[in-house]
C-alpha positions as CSV (number, residue, x, y, z in Angstrom):
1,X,-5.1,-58.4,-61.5
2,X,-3.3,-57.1,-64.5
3,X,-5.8,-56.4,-67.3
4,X,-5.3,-57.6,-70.8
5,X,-6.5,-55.7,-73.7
6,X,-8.2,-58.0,-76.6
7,X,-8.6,-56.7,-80.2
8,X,-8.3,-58.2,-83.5
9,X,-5.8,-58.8,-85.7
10,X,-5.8,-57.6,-90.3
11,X,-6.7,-61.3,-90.6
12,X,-9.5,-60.8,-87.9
13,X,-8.0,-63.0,-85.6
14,X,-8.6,-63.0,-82.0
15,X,-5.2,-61.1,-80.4
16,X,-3.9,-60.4,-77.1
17,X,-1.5,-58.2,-75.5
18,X,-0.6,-56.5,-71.8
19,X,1.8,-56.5,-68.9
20,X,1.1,-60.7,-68.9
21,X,2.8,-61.4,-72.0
22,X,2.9,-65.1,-71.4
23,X,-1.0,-65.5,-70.3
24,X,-1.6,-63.0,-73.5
25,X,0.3,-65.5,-76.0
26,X,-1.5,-68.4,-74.1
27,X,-4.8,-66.8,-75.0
28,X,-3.9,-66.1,-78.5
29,X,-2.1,-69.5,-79.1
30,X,-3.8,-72.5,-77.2
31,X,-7.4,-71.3,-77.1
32,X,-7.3,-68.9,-80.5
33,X,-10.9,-67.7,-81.4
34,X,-12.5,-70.7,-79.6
35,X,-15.9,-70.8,-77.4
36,X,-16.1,-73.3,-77.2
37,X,-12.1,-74.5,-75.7
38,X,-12.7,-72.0,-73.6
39,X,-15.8,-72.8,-71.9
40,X,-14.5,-76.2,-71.7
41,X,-11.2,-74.9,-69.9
42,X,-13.4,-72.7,-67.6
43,X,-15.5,-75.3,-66.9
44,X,-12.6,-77.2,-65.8
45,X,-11.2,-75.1,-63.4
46,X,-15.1,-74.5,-62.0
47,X,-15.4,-78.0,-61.5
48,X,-14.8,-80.0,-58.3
49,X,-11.8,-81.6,-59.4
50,X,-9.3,-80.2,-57.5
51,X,-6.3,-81.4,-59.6
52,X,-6.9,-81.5,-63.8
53,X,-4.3,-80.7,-67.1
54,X,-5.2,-78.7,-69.9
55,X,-2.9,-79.4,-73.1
56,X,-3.3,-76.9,-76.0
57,X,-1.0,-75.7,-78.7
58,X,2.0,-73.9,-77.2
59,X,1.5,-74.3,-73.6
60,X,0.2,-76.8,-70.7
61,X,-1.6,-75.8,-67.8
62,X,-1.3,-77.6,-64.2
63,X,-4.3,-76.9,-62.0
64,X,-4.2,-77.2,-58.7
65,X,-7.1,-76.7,-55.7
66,X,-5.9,-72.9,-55.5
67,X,-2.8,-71.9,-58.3
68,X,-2.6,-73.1,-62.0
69,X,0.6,-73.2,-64.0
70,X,1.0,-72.6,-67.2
71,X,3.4,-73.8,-68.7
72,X,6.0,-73.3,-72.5
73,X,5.7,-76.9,-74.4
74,X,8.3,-76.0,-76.8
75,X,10.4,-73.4,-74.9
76,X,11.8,-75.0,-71.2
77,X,14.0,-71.9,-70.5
78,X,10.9,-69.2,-69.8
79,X,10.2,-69.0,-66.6
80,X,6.4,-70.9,-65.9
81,X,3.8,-68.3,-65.2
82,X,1.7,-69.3,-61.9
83,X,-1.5,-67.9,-61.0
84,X,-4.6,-68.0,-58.7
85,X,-7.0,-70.6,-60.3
86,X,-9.7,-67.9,-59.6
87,X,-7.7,-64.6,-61.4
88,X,-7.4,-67.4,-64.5
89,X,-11.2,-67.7,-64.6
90,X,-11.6,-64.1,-64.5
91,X,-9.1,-63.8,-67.4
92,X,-10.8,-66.8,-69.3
93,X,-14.3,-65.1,-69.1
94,X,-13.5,-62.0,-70.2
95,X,-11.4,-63.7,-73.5
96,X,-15.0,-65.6,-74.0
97,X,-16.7,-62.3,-73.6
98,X,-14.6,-60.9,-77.0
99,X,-14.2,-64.1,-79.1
100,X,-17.7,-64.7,-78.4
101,X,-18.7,-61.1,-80.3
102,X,-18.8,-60.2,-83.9
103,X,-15.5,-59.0,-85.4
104,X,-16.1,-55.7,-86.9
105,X,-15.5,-55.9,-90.8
């Protein structure tokens, strides 16, 4: 699993960045600074429902008993970016590990 590296932004925002440029800007973009969208989206994939959407700013995710999708909402010529439902969860935990701590200031 391609780690991510988190950090903030001048503005203090919640960033994203690494080899996974499309699950980075997903971060950054559909779930922001959020807890609590996050623990709902983890919560989600956790959950016994084997099929569920998640719709946020800039992307839409399709999950599935073993991959998710994630998908562009505004752009249809990148390529979708499909992953283990349980590498997204480890991804999604560690994002609510840094939102969920003070920004330095």
């Amino acid at each position: 699993m391609d780690k991510l590296e988190f950090y903030r932004d001048n503005q203090g925002n919640a960033c994203a960045r690494g080899q996974d440029d499309r699950l980075a800007t997903f971060l950054q973009t559909d779930l922001q600074g959020s807890p609590e969208v996050t623990k709902d989206l983890i919560a989600t994939l956790k959950s016994d429902n084997e099929y569920a959407e998640f719709n946020g700013n800039g992307h839409s995710v399709s999950i599935a008993p073993v991959m998710v999708v994630i998908d562009s909402n505004f752009d249809d010529e990148l390529p979708d970016r499909r992953l283990p439902r349980e590498q997204l969860i480890a991804h999604l935990e560690d994002w609510l590990a840094f939102i969920s701590t003070d920004p330095v200031t």
